[in-house]
Residue, then its C-alpha position, 0 to 999 in steps of 0.5 A: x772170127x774167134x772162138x768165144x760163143x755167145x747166145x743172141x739171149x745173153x747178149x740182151x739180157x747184157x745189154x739191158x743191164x749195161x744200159x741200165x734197164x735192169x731191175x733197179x735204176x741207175x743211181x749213178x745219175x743221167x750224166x753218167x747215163x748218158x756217157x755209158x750210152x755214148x750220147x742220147x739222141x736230143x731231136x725230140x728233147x723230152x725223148x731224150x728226158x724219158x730215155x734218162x728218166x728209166x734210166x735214173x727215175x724222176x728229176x731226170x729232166x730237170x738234172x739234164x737241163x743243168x747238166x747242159x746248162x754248167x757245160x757237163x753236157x753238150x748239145x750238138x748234130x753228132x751221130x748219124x747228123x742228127x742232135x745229141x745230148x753227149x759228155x764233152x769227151x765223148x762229143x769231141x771223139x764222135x765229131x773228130x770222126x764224123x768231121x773226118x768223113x768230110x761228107x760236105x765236100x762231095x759233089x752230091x752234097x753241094x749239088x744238094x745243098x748249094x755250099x761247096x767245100x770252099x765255103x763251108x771252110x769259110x763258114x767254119x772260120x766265119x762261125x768261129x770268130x762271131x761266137x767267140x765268147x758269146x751265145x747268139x739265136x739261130x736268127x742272129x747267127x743267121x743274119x750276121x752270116x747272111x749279110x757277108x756277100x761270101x754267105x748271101x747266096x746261101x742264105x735260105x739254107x742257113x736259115x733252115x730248121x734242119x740245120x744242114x749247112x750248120x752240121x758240118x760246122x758243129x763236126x768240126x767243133x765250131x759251134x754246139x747248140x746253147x741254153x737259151x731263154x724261152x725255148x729259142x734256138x741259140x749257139x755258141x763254141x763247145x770251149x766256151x760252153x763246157x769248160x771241160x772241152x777237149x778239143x778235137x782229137x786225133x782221127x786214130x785216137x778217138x776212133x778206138x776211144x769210140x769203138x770201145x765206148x760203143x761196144x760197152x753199150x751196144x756190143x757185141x757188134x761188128x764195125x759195119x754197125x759201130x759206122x752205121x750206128x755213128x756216120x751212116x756208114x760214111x767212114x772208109x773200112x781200113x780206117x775202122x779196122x785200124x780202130x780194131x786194130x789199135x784196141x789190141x788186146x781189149x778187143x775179142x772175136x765172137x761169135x753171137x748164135x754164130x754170127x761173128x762180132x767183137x766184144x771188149x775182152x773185160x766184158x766176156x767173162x760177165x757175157x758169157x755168165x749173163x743168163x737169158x732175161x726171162x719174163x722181162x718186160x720193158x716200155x721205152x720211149x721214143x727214138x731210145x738208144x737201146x734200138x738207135x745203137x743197133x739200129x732198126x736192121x738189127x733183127x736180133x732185136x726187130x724182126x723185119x716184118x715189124x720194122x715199118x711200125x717201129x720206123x716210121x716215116x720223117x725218121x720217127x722212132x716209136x715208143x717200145x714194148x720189149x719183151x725178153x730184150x726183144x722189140x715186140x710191139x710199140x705204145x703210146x701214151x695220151x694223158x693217163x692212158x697207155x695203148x699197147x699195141x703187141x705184134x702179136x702176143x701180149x705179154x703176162x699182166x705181172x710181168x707187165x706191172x714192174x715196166x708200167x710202173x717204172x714207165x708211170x714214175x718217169x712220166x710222172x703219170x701215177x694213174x696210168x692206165x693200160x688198153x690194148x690195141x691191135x691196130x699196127 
């Protein structure tokens, strides 16, 4: 790749700041928030809470719900299958290229999970008409799909938490998840959800609509970790050189302590006049877009050896203490008390004051209080 050379500190410390953990949160609002991440995984709903509450301060959760509740926000199975909080525009691109995988039509897949192709198609259709216009529950949705005799037989796995046999509908724009009353699971179609819905675009349209967006959050970055990051590497290489491609001149060769990546060509002259984040230190939530966008194989910001404290089994991601950019221990919280366990050495007390202040604020825990731990 190309001749701009970058530092692994710079690239951190950048995006620290384009993700909107600098010294001073974003006052642009969560919705603008969660656009500049390209989505913000909603599993856990209130890690996606703290994740925009550091980002923005306190109201975030309650902004989120109306947000998703007046259709600026969507909730839907988009990246890597698992739920997002995404705008419309940003949802359509990432399930018009997640869909274009047609990861449901494998051999390995319906062995797995009993629907062939032929049925997820029928689904779509079946799905779309029972939610035009309306919100219904997981149990009525389900019920309604399992007394069709064409769905009879799967309908365990409709009826499953996990969602499996409802994701490839979601990719293919057939349904989003929906505000609901008392905590319920419920659906409905992105158009009838959003008025700012889109509809799914073009393959080669969204693709480098979503290289971009991808790059301005998480770059620099080569397309093997924009794929890992959004389909688990399920998208074929041509078809992502091709996104490269059609980004043109918007796109740029670097190198990242010699490691080739792309950056977008408007970044470079902030990339490269970013200096290191010296004696910066941050406490991010659980399952936080600043590792989710990399992914937890990034060892400029996860050392190896301390992957398994930070990736944790059923796919938990930990609560974070960063120290310069870089992932160097975990947290957790239980009332007004925060246990830090570093991975090796703590960090300066006044350098961790501003993150534990920040981190008080946004779970409104003004008394919160540090231990230390040295338990992994």
């Amino acid at each position: 790749m190309g001749g701009v050379e970058l530092t692994v500190d710079q690239v951190l410390a950048w995006r620290l700041r384009r993700q909107h953990l600098g010294t001073a949160p974003s006052p642009d609002g969560p919705v603008a928030v969660v656009e500049r991440l390209a989505g913000v995984q909603a599993q856990v709903p209130a890690a996606a809470e703290l994740a925009v509450a550091l980002r923005t301060g306190p109201g975030a959760a309650a902004q989120l719900r109306t947000a998703l509740a007046d259709g600026r926000l969507l909730r839907t199975w988009a990246q890597r299958g698992t739920l997002h909080l995404l705008d419309p525009a940003t949802a359509a691109d990432a399930l018009a290229l997640i869909g274009s995988a047609r990861t449901w039509e494998k051999p390995a897949w319906t062995r797995e999970f009993g629907a062939t192709p032929a049925q997820v198609a029928q689904l779509v259709e079946a799905v779309a008409e029972l939610l035009d216009g309306t919100v219904l529950t997981r149990e009525e949705l389900t019920a309604a799909l399992a007394a069709d005799p064409r769905f009879a037989p799967l309908a365990e796995q409709l009826r499953s938490g996990w969602g499996t046999l409802l994701k490839p509908l979601a990719w293919q724009g057939a349904l989003c998840h929906a505000p609901a009353p008392h905590g319920r699971t419920a659906f409905t179609h992105p158009a009838r959800h959003s008025p700012a819905w889109p509809g799914l675009p073009p393959v080669d349209q969204a693709g480098p609509r979503l290289l971009a967006a991808y790059l301005g959050a998480y770059g620099p970055a080569d397309l093997d970790r924009f794929d890992a990051w959004l389909s688990r590497n399920s998208l074929r290489r041509s078809v992502l050189k091709s996104f490269a491609a059609a980004l043109g001149d918007r796109l740029t060769e670097v190198t990242v302590d010699g490691t080739p990546a792309y950056a977008l060509t408007e970044h470079l002259d902030d990339l490269a006049t970013t200096a290191p984040a010296t004696g910066s230190v941050h406490l991010l939530g659980p399952f936080d877009q600043y590792v989710l966008g990399p992914g937890t194989k990034a060892t400029e910001i996860l050392p190896p050896a301390h992957r398994p404290a930070v990736s944790r089994t059923a796919g938990r991601i930990a609560p974070l203490l960063l120290v310069d950019g870089r992932i160097t221990g975990t947290w957790h919280q239980d009332g007004s008390t925060l246990t830090l366990t570093p991975f090796a050495h703590r960090p300066p007390t006044e350098s961790l004051t501003p993150a534990l202040a920040r981190l008080a604020t946004a779970t409104d825990t003004p008394d919160l209080t540090v231990r230390w731990s040295t338990d992994g």
